[in-house]
N, C-alpha and C positions, 0 to 999 in steps of 0.2 A: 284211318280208324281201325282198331283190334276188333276182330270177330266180338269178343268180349264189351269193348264197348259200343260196337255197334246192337248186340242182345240188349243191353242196359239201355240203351237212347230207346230203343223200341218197344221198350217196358215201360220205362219213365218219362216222355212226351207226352203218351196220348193220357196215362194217370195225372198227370198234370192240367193239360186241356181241359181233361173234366174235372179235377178240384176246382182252377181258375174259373170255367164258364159255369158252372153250377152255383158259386160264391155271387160272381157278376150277375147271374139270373134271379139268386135272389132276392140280389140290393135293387136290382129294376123292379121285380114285384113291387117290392115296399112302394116305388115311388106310384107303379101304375093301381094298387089294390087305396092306398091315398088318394090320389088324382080321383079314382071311380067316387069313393065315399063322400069327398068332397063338392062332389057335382062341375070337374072338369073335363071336358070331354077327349078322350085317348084312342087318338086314329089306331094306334098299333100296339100291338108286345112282339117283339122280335126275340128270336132264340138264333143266337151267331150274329153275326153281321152279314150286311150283303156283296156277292147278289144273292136274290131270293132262290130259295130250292123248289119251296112248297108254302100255298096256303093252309096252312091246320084246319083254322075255320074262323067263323064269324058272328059277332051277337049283332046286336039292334046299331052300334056304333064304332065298336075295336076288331081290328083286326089281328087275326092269331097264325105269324109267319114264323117258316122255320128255313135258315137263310144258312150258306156255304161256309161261312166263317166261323169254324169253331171256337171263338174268343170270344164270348158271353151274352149278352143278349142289351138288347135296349127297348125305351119306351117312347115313342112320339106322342107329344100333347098338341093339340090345336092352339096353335098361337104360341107356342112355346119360343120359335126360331123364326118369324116372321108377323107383321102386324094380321089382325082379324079379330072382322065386324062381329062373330058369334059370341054373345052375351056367355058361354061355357069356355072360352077360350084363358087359355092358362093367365096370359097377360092381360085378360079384361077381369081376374080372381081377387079378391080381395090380399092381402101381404101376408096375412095370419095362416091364410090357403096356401098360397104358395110355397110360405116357407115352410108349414108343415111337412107339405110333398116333397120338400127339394132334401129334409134332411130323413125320410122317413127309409131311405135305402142304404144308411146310416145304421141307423136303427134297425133294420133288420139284419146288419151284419153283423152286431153287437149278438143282438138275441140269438142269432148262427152258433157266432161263438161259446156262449153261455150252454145253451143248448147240446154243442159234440162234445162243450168240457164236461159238462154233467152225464152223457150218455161214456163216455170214457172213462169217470171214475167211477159212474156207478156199476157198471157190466165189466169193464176191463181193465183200469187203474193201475195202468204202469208204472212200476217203479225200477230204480237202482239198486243193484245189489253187487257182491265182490263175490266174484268165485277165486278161490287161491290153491294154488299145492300142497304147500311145505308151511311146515310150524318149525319155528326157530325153535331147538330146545330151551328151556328155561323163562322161557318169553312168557307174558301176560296170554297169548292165547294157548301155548300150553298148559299155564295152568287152569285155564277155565276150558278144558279138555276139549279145541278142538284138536279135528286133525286134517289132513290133507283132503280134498275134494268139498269140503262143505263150503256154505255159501252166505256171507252176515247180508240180511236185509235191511237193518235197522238199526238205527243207533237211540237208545232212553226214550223208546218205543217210536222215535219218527222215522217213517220210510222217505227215502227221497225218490221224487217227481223226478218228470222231463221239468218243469217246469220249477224244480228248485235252485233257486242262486249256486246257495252250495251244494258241491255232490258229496255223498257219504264219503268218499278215502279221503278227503278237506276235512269235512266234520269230525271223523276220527281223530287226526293228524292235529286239528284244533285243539282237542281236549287231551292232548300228553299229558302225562302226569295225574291226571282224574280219574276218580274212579266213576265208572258209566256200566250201564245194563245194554249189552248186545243182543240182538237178535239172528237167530240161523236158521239153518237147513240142513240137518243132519244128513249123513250119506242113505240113512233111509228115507228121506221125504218128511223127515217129522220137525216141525217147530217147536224149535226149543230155543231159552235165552241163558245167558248168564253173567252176573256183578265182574266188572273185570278193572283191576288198575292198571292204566295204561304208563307204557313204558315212559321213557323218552330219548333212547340212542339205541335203538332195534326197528328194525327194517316195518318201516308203516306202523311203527308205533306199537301196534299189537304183536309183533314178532311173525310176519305172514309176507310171505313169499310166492311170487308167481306160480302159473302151472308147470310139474318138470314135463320138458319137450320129449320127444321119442330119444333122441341125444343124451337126455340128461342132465343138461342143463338146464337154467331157474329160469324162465321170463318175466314179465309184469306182470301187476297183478290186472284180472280181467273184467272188468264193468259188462254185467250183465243185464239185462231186462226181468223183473218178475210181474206175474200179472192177479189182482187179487180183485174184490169189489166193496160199495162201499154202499151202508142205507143211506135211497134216496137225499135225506136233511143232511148228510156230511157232505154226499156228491154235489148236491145243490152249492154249500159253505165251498167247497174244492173248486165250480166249476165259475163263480163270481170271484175269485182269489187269484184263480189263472189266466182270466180276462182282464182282471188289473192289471197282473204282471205283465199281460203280452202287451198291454197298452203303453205300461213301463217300461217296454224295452224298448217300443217304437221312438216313443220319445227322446228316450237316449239315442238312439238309430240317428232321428233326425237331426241334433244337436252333432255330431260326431259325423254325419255327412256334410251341414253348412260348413262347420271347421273345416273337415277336409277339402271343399271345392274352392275353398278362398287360400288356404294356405296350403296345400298340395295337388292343383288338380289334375297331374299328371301323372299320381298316383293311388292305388287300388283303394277307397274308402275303406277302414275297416268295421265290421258287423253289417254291412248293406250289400244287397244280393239284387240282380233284376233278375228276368225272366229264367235266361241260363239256369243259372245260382240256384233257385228256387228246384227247377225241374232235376238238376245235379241232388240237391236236397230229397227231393221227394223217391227217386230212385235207390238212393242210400237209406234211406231209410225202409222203405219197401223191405229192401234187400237183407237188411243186419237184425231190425227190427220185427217185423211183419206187418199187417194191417192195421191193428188197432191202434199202433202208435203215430201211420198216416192219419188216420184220423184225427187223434191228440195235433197234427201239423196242418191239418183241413179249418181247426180250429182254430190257431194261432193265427193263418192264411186269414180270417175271415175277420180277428180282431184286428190286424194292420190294415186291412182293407177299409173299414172302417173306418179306422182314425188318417188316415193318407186321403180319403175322401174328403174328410169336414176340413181340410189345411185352405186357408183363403185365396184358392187360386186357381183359372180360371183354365180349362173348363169341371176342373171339380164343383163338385158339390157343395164347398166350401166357399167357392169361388162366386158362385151362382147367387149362395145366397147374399155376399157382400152385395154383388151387382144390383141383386134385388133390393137391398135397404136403403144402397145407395140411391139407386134413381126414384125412387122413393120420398127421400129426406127433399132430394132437389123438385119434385115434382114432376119426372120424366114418364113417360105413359109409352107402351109400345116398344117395338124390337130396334133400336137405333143401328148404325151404319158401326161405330163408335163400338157399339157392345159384340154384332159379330165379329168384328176385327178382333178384340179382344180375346174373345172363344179360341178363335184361327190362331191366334197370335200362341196362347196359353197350349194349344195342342202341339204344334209346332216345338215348342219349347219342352213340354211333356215329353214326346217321341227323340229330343235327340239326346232327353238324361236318358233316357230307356236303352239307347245306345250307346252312350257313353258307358253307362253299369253295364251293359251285357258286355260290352268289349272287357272291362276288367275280369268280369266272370267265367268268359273263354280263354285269358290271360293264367289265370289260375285254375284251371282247368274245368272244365263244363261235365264232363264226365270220366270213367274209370278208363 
């Protein structure tokens, strides 16, 4: 490994560990802050996994540990994972109880996500924008007078998101031939717009050319970041709109994974990332971007976390609560032989896709 990506691993790790375990501590709240309200009794809240480092402390029945494994936290319920006589025990709860608890860390990942999209657009609201060099003479953006160094944020006043389908050089490239209202950035800082007919055989449509290099010569054109904010009732409208989408994309994610493991599974899934991938992800971004748009990905992190939880499979979330309806329906009481296995079985199964994706992810490279 380069000095260079050895700095980057060392950056992007541990910012990662605590996006992951901070995500994972909160979906366990949900379930242990249910479990309390509900009146089932919660031996534990764990922060990491074990073994234990430290008791935090302790109320009249749970205990508050902080364990060596920085990969997120969990919650132990009485009766959860073995039979017991205590009338407060998970498995002696009514169904209504249970499943509340089981999907309520679900729910808290949603409201996560909701929550950093809305703190993102309302304070920080990243968006795309084009910085370029050179104006073609004659071109559609000369005559709507720009010039070299400014910057269009906007196309018929919409800014594009991280979180837009299309990016603006698309959305321009879309509208050839239209006449549309641009938005910029003068080389003084000031926003200004102007009505422009877009071309349709000049370079990006508007006649706009890369930055010139120290050389001389033209490069691409350069996708930037800008950052503005919005009142709270649009951030709100921006940060419920972004949570769909990321749920939307999960969806597709998964569709386009089952494809892949049935008809390719000896090659790289495309859009699915494990652990690697993710922390490669979050360092690049660190890096190009800055904070706030880790955040905008702390956010995203929390919507897939979510939906990847409620999937019917065991030992998710999902998984649990089938087991629970099921033995239910049949009239099954208590922790069967049958349902740990199952747990063990679905972990098992869990940990060797997590390797199978990480081996792709180091494949395509893990870092810079």
């Amino acid at each position: 490994m380069t000095l260079q990506g050895l700095l980057f691993a060392l950056m992007a790790i541990p910012l990662t560990l605590l996006i992951l375990s901070s995500l994972v501590v909160v979906h366990e709240f949900g379930h242990f802050i249910t479990a309390r309200l509900a009146g089932i009794r919660v031996l534990e809240f764990g922060i990491g996994f074990p073994p234990r480092a430290k008791v935090l402390g302790h109320d009249h029945e749970t205990e508050y540990t902080l364990n060596y494994l920085p990969i997120g936290g969990f919650v132990r319920l009485e009766g959860e994972e073995s039979d017991s006589e205590d009338p407060r025990a998970f498995t002696n709860s009514s169904l209504s109880r249970q499943l509340v608890v089981m999907v309520a860390g679900v729910t808290m990942n949603l409201l996560t996500a909701v929550l950093l999209f809305f703190i993102v657009a309302c304070v920080f609201s990243p968006g795309q924008a084009i910085k370029f060099g050179q104006v073609v003479p004659g071109s559609p953006a000369q005559r709507a007078g720009l010039v070299g160094g400014e910057t269009i944020d906007s196309l018929n006043g919409q800014r594009f998101g991280f979180m837009t389908t299309m990016g603006l050089v698309d959305a321009i490239q879309a509208d050839a031939g239209k006449t549309v209202t641009i938005g910029y950035v003068d080389l003084q800082g000031n926003h200004k717009s102007a009505v422009v007919t877009l071309g349709t055989n000049v370079p990006g449509v508007l006649g706009i050319a890369g930055p010139v290099q120290a050389d001389g010569t033209t490069g691409t054109l350069v996708s930037v970041v800008t950052f503005t904010h919005s009142d709270p009732v649009t951030a709100m409208e921006t940060a419920i709109e972004n949570t769909r989408t990321s749920l939307g994309l999960v969806f597709a994610g998964l569709g386009q994974l089952g494809s892949s493991i049935v008809n390719h599974p000896t090659s790289a899934p495309s859009g699915i990332q494990g652990p690697v991938g993710i922390t490669r992800d979050v360092g690049l971004v660190l890096t190009d971007y800055g904070f706030p748009v880790v955040i905008l990905l702390a956010a995203i992190l929390s919507a897939n976390l979510a939906l990847i939880n409620i999937l019917p499979f065991p030992p998710l979330d999902g998984g649990k609560v089938l087991v629970l309806v099921v033995k239910r329906i049949f009239g099954a009481r208590g922790v069967s032989a049958v349902e740990a296995a199952a747990y063990v079985a679905g972990m098992a199964c869990l940990l060797a896709f997590i390797a199978w994706i990480s081996y792709f992810d180091i494949v395509r490279g893990g870092a810079p």
